[in-house]
MOPAC internal coordinates of N, CA, C and O (Angstrom, degrees):
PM7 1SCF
backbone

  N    0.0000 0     0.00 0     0.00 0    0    0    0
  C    1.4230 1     0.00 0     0.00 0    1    0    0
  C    1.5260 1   108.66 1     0.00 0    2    1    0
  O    1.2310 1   125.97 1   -41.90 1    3    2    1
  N    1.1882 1   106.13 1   138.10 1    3    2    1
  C    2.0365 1   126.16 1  -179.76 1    5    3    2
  C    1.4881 1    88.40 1   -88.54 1    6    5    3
  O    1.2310 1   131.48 1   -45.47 1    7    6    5
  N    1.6132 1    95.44 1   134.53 1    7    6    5
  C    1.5720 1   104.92 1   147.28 1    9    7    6
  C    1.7645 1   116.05 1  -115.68 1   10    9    7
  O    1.2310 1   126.36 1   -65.09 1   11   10    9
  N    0.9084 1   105.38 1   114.91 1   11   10    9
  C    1.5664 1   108.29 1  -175.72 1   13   11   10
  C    1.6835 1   120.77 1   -86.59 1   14   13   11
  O    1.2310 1   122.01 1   -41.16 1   15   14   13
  N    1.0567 1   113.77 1   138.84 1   15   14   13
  C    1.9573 1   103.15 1  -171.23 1   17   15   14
  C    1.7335 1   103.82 1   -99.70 1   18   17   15
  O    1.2310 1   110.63 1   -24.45 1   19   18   17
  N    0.8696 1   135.23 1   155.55 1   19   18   17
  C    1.6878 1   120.54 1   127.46 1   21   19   18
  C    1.7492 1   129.38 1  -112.23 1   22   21   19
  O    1.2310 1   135.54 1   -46.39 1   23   22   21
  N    1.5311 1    87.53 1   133.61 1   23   22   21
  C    1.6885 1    88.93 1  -155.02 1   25   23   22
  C    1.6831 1    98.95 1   -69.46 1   26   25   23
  O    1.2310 1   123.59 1   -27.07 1   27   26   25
  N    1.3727 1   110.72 1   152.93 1   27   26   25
  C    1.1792 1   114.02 1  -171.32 1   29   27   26
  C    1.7456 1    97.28 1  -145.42 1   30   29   27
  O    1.2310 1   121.96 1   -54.08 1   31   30   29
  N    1.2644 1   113.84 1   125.92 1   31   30   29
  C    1.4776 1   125.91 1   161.95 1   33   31   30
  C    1.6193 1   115.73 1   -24.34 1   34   33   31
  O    1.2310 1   115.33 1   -26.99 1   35   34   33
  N    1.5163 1   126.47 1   153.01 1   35   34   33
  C    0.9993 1   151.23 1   175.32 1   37   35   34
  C    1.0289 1   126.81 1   -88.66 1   38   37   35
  O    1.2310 1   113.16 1   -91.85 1   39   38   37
  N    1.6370 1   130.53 1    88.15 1   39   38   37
  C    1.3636 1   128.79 1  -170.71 1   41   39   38
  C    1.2339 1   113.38 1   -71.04 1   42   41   39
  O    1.2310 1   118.35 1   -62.14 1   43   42   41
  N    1.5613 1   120.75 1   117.86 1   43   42   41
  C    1.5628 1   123.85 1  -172.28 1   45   43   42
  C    1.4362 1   110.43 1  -109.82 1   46   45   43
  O    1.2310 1   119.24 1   -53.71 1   47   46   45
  N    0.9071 1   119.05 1   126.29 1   47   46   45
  C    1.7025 1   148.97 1  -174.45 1   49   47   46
  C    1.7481 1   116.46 1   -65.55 1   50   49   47
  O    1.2310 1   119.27 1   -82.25 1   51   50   49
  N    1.0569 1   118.99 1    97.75 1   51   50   49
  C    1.4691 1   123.78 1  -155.52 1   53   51   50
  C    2.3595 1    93.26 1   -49.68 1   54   53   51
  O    1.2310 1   108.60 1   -38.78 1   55   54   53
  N    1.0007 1   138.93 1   141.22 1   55   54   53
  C    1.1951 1   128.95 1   172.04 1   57   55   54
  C    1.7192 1   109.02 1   -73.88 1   58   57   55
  O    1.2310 1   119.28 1   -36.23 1   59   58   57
  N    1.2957 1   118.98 1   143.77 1   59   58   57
  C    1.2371 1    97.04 1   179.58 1   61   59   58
  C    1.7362 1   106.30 1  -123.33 1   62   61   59
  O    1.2310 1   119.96 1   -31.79 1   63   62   61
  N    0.9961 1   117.68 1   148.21 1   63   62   61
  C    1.9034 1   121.61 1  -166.57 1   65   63   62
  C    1.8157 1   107.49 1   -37.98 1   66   65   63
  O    1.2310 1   127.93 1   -12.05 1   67   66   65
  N    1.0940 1   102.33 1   167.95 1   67   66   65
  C    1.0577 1    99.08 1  -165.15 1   69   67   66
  C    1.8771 1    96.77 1  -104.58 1   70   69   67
  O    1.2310 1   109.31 1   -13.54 1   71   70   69
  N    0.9725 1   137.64 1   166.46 1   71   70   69
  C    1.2507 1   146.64 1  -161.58 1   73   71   70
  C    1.5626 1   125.05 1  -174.95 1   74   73   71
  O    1.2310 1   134.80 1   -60.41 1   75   74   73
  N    1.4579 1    88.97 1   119.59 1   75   74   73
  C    1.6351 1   104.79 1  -143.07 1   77   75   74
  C    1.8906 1    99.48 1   -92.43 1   78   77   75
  O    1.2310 1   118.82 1   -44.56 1   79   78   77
  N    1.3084 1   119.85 1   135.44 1   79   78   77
  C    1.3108 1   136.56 1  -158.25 1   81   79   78
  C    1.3462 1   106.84 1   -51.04 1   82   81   79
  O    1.2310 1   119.07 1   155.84 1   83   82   81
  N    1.7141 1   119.39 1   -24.16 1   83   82   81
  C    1.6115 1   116.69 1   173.92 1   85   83   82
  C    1.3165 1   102.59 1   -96.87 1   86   85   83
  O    1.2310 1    98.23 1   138.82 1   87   86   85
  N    1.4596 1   156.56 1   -41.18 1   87   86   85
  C    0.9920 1   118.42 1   163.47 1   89   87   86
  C    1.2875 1   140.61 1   -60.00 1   90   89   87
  O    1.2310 1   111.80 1   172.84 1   91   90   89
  N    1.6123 1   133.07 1    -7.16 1   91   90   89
  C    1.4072 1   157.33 1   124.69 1   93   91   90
  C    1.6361 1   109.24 1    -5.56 1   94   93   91
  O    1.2310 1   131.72 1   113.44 1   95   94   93
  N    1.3483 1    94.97 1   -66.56 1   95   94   93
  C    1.4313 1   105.94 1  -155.79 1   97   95   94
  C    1.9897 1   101.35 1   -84.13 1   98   97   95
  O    1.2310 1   132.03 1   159.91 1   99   98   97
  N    1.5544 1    94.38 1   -20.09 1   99   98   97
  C    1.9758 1    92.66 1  -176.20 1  101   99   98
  C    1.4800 1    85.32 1   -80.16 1  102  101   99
  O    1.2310 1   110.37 1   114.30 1  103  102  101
  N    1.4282 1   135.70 1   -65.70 1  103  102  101
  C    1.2174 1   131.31 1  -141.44 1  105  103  102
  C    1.8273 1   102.13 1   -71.79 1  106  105  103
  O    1.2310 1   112.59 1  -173.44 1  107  106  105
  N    1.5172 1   131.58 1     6.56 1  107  106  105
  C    0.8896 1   132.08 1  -175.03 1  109  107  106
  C    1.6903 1   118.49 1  -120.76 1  110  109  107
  O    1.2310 1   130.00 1   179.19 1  111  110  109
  N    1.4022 1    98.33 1    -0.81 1  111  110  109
  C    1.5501 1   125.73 1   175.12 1  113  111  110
  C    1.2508 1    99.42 1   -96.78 1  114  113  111
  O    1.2310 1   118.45 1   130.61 1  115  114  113
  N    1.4842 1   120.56 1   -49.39 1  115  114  113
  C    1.4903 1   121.05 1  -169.25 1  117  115  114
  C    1.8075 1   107.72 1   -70.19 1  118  117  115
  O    1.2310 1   124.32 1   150.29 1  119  118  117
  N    1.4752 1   109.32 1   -29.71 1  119  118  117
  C    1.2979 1   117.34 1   165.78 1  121  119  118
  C    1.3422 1   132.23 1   -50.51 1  122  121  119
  O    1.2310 1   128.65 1   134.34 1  123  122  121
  N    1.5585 1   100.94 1   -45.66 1  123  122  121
  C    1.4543 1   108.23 1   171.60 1  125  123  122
  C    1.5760 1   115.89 1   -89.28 1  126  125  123
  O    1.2310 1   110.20 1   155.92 1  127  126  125
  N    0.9729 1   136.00 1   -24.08 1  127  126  125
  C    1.4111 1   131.09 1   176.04 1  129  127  126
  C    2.0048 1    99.37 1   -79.85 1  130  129  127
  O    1.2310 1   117.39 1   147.83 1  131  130  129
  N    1.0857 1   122.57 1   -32.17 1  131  130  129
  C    1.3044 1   100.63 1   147.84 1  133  131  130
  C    1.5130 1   166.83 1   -38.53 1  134  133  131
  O    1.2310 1   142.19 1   135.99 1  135  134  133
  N    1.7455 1    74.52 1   -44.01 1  135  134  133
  C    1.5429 1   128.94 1  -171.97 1  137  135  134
  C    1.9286 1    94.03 1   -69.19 1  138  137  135
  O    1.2310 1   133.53 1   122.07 1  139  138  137
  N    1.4031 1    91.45 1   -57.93 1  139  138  137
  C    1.4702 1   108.29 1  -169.97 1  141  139  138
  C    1.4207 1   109.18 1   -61.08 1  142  141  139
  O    1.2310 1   114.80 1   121.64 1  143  142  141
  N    1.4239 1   127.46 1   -58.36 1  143  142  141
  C    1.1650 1   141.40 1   179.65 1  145  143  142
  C    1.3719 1   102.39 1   -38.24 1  146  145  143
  O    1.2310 1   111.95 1    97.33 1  147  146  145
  N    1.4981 1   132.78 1   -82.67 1  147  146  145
  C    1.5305 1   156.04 1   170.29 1  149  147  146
  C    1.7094 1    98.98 1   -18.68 1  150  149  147
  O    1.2310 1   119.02 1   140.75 1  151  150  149
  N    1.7607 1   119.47 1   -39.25 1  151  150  149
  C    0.9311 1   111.31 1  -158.18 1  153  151  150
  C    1.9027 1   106.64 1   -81.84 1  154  153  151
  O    1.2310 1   132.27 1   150.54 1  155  154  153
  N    1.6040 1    93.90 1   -29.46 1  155  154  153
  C    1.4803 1    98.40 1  -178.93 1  157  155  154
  C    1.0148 1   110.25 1   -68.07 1  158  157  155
  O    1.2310 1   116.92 1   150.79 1  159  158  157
  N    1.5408 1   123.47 1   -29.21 1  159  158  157
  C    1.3578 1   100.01 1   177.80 1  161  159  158
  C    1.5600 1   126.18 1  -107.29 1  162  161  159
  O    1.2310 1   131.88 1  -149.89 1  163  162  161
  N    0.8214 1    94.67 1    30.11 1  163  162  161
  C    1.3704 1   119.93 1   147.53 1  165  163  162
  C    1.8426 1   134.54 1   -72.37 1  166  165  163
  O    1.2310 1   142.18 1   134.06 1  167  166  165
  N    1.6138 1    74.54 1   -45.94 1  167  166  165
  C    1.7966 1    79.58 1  -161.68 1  169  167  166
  C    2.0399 1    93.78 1   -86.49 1  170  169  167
  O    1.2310 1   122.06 1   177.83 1  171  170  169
  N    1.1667 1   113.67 1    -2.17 1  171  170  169
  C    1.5686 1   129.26 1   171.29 1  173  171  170
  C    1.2765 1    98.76 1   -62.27 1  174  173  171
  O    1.2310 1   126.46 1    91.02 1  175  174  173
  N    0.8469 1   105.18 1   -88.98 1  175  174  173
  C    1.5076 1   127.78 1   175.57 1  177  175  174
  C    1.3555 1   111.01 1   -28.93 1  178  177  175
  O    1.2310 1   126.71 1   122.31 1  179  178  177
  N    1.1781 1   104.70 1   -57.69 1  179  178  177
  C    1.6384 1   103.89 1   178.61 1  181  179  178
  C    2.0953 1   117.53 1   -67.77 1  182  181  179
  O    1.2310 1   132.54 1   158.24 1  183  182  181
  N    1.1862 1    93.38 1   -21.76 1  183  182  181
  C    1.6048 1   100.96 1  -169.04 1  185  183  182
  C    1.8395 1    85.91 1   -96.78 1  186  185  183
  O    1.2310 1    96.49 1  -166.18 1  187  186  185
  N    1.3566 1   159.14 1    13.82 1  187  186  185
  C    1.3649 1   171.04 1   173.15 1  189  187  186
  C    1.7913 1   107.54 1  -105.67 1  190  189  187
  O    1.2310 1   132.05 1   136.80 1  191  190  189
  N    1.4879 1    94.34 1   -43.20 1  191  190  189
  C    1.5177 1    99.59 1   169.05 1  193  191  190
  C    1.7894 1   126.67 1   -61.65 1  194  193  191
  O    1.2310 1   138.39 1   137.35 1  195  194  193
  N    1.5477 1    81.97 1   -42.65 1  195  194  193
  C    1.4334 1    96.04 1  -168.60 1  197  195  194
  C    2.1131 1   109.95 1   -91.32 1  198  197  195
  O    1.2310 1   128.75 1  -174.07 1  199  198  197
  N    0.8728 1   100.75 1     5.93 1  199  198  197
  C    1.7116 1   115.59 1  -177.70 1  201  199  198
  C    1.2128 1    91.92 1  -107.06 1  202  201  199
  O    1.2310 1   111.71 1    93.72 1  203  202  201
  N    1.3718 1   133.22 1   -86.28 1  203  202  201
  C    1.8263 1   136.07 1   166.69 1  205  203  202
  C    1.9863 1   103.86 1    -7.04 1  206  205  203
  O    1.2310 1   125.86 1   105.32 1  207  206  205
  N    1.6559 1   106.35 1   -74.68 1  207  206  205
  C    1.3674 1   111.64 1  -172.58 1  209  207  206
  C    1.9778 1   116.26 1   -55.78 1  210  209  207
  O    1.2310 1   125.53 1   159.05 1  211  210  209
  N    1.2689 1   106.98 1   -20.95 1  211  210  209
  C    1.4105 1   119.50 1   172.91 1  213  211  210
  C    1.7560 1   119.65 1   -67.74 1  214  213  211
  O    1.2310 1   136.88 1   136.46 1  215  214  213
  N    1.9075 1    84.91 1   -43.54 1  215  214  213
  C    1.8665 1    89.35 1   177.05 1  217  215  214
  C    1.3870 1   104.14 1   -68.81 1  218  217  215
  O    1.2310 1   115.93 1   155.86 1  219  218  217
  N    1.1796 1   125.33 1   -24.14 1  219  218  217
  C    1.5985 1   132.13 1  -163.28 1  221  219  218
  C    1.3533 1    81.51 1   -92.54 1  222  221  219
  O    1.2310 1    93.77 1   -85.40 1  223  222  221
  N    1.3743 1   162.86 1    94.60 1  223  222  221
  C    1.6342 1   122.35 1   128.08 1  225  223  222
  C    2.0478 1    54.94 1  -171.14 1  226  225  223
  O    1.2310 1   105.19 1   146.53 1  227  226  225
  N    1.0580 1   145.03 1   -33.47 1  227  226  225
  C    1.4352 1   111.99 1   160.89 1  229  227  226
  C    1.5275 1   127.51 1   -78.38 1  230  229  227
  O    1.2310 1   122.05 1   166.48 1  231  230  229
  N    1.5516 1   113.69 1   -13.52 1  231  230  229
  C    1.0397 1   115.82 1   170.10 1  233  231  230
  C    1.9800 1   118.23 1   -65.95 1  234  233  231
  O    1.2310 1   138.21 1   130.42 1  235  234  233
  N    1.1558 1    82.32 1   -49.58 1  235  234  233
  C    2.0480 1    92.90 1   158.88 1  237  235  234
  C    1.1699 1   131.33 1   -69.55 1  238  237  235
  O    1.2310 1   121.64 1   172.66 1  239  238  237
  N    1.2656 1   114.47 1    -7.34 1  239  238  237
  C    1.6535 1   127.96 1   166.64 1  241  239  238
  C    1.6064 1    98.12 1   -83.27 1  242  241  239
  O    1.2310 1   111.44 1   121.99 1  243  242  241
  N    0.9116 1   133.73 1   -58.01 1  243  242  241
  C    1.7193 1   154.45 1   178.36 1  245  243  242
  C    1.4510 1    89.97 1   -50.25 1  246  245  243
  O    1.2310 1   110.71 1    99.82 1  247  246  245
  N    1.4561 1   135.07 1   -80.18 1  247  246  245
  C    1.2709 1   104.60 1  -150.13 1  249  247  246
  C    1.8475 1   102.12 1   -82.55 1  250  249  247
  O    1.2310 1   121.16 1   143.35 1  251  250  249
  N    1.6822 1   115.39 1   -36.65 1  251  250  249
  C    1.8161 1    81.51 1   162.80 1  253  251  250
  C    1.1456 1   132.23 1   -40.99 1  254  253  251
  O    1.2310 1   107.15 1   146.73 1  255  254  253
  N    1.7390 1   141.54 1   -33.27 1  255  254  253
  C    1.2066 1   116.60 1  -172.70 1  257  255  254
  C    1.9615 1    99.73 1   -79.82 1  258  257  255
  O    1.2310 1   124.65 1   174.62 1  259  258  257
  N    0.8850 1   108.68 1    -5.38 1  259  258  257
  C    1.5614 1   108.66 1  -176.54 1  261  259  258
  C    1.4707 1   103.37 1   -71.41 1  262  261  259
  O    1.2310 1   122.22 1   126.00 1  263  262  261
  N    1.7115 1   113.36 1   -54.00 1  263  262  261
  C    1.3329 1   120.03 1  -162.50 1  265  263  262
  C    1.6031 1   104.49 1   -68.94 1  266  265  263
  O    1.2310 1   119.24 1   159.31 1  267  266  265
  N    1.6726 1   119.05 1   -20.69 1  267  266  265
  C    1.0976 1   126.16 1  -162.51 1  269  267  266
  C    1.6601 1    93.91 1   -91.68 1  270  269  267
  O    1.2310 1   110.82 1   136.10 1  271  270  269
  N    1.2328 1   134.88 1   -43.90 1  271  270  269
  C    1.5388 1   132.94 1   162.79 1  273  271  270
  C    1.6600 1   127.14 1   -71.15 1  274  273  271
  O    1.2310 1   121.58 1   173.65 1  275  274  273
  N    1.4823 1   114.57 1    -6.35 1  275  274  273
  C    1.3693 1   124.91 1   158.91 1  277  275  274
  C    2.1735 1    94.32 1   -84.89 1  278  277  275
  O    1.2310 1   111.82 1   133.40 1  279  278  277
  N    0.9263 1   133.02 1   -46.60 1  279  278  277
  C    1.4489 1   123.33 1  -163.81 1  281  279  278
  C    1.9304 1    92.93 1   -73.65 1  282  281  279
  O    1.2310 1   106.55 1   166.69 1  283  282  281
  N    1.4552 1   142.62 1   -13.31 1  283  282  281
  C    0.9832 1   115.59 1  -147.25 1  285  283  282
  C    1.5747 1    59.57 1  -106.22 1  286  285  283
  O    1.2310 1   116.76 1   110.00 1  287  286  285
  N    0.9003 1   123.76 1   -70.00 1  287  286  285
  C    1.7835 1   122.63 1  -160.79 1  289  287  286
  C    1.6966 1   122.50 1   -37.70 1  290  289  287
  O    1.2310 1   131.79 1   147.91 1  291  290  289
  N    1.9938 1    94.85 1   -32.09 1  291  290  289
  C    1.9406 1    96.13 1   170.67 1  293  291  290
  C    1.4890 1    90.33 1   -81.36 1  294  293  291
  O    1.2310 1   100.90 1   166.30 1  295  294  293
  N    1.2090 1   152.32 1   -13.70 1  295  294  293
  C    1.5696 1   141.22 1  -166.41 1  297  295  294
  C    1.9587 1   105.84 1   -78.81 1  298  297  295
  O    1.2310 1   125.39 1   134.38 1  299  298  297
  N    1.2534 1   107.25 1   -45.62 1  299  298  297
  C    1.1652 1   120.03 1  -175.27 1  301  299  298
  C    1.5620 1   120.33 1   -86.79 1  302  301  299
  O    1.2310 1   121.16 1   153.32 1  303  302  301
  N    1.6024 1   115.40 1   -26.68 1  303  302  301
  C    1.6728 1   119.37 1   146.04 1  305  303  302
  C    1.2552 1   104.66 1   -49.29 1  306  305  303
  O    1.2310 1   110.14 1   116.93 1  307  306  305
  N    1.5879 1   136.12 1   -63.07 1  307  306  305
  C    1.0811 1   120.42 1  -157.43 1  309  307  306
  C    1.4598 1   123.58 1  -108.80 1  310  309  307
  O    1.2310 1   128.23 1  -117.41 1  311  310  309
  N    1.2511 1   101.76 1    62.59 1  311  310  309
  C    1.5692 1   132.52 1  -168.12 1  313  311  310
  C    1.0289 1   121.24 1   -83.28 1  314  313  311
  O    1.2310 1   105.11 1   -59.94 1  315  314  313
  N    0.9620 1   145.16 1   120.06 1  315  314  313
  C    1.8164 1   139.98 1  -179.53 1  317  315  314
  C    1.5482 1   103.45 1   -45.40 1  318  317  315
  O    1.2310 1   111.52 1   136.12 1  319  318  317
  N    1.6594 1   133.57 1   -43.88 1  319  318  317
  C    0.8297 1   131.91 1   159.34 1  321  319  318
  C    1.5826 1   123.81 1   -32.86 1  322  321  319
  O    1.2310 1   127.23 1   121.61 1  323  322  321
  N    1.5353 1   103.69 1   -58.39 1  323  322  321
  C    1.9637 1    97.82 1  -174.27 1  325  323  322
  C    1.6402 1   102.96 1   -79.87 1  326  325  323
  O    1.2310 1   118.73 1  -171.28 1  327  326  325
  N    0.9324 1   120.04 1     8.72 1  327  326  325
  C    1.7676 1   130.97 1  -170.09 1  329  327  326
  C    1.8132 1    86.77 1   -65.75 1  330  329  327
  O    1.2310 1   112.01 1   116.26 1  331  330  329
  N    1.7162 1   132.67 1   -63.74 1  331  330  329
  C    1.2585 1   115.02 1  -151.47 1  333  331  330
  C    1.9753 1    90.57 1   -83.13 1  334  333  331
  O    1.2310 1   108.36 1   170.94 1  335  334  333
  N    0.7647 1   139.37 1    -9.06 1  335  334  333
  C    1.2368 1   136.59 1  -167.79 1  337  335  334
  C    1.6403 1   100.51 1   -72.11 1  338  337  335
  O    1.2310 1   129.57 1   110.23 1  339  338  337
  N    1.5928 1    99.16 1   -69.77 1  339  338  337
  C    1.3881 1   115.26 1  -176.03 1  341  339  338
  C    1.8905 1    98.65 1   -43.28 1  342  341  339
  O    1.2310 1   122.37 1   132.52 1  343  342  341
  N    1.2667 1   113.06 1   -47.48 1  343  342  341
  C    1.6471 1   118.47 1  -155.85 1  345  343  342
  C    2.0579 1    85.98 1   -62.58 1  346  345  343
  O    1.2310 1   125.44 1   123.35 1  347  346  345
  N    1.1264 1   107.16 1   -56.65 1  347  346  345
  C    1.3781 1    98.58 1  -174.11 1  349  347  346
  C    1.9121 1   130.16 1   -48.49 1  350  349  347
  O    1.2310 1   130.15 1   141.49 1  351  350  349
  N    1.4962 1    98.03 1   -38.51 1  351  350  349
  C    1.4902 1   126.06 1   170.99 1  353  351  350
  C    1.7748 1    91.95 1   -48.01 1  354  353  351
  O    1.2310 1   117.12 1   109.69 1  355  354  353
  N    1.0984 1   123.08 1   -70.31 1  355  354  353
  C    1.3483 1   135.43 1  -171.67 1  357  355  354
  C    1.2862 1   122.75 1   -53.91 1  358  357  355
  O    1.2310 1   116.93 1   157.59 1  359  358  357
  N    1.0168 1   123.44 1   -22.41 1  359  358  357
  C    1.8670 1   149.00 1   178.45 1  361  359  358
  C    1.6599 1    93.28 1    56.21 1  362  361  359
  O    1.2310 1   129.25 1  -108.12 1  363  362  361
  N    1.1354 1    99.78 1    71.88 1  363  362  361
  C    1.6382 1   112.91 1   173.62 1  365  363  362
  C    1.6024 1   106.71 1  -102.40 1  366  365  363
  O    1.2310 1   118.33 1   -56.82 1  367  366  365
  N    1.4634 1   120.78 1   123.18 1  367  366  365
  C    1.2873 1   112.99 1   174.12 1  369  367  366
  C    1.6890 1   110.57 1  -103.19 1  370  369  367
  O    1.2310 1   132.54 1     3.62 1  371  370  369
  N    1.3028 1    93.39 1  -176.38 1  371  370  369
  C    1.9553 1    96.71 1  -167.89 1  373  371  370
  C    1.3260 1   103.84 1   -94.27 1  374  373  371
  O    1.2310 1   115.04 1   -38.18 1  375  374  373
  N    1.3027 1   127.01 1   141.82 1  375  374  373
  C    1.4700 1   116.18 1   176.30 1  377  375  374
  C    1.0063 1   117.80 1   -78.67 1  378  377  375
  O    1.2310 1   115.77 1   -11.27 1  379  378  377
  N    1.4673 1   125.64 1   168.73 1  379  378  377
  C    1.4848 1   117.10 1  -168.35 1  381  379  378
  C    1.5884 1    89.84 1  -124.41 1  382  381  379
  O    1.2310 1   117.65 1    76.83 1  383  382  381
  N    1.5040 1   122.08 1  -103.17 1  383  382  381
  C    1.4419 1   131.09 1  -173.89 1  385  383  382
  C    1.5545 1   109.05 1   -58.16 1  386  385  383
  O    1.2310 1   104.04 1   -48.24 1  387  386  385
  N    1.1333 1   147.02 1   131.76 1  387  386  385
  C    1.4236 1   158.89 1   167.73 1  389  387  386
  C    1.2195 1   109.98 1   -84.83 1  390  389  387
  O    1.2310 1    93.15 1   -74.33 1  391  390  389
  N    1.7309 1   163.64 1   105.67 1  391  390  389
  C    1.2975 1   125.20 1  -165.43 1  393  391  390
  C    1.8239 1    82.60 1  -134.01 1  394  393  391
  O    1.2310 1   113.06 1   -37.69 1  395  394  393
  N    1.1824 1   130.72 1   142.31 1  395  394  393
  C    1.6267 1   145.93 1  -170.29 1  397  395  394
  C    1.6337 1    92.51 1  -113.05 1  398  397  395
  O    1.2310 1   136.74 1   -45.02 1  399  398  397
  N    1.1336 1    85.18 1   134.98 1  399  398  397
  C    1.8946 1   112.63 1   160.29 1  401  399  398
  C    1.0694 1   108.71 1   -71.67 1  402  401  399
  O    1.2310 1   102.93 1   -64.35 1  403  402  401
  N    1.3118 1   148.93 1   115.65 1  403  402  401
  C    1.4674 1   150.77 1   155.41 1  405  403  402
  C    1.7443 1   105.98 1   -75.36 1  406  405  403
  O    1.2310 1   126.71 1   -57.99 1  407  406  405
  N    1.2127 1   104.70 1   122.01 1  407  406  405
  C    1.5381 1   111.22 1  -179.28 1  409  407  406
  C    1.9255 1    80.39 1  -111.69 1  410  409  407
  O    1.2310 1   130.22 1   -37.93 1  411  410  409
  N    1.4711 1    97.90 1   142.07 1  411  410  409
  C    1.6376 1   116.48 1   167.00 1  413  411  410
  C    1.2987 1   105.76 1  -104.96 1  414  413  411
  O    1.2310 1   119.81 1   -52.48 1  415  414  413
  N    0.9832 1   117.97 1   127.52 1  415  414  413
  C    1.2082 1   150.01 1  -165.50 1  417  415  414
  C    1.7953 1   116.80 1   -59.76 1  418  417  415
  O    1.2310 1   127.92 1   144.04 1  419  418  417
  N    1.3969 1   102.37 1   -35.96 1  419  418  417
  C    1.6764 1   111.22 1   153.60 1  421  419  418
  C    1.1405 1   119.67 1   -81.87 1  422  421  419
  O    1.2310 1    95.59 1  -176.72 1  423  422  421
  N    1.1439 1   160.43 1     3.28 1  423  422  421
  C    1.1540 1   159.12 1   109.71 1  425  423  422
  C    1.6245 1   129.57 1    -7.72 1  426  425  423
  O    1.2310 1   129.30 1   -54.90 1  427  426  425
  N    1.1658 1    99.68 1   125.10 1  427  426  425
  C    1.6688 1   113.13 1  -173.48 1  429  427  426
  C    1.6377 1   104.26 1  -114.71 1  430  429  427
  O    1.2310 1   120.54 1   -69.58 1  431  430  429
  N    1.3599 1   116.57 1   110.42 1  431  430  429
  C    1.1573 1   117.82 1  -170.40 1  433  431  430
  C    2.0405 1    95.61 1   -85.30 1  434  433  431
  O    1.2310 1   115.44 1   -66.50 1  435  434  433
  N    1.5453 1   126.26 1   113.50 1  435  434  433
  C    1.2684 1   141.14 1   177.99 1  437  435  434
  C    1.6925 1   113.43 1  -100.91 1  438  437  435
  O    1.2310 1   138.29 1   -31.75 1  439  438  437
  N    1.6753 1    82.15 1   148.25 1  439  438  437
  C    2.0568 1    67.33 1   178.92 1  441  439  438
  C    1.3959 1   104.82 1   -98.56 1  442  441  439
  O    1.2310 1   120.10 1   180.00 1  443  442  441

């Protein structure tokens, strides 16, 4: 039995610089004290967000119970109860006779 090959090119591996175990270890210190820094202020920021959104969600607690004690107070102004009070304030009298216009229906109103 033949074993036959096909030749095929040599994939060559770009070399890459060489890099020496202490600059490794500085450029990976400087990484993390970066790292760290970026993170505090972050978590600032994030703990400013969340104090801000707290004053806001009591500030909206505050004015619902407001809007909810402004609706009981317009409910009770406009009460069937204060209805004859107000009517008197107003010097409104009661009508007596009602009398309607009858329009006939064949009628052509002309100027």
């Amino acid at each position: 039995m033949t074993t036959y090959t096909i030749p095929q090119k040599a994939i060559i591996l770009p070399k890459f610089p060489q890099v020496s175990l202490k600059s490794f270890w500085i450029l990976g210190l400087i990484s993390i004290m970066a790292l760290s820094v970026f993170y505090v202020f972050q978590i600032n920021s994030f703990t400013k967000e969340i104090y801000s959104l707290k004053g806001y969600e009591n500030k909206l607690a505050s004015l619902e119970r407001e809007n909810e004690a402004l609706e009981i107070n317009s409910a009770k102004t406009n009460s069937l109860a204060n209805l004859d009070s107000l009517v008197k304030e107003q010097n409104f009298k009661k009508a007596g006779n009602v009398k309607y216009i009858r329009i006939i229906e064949s009628s052509v109103a002309t100027k």
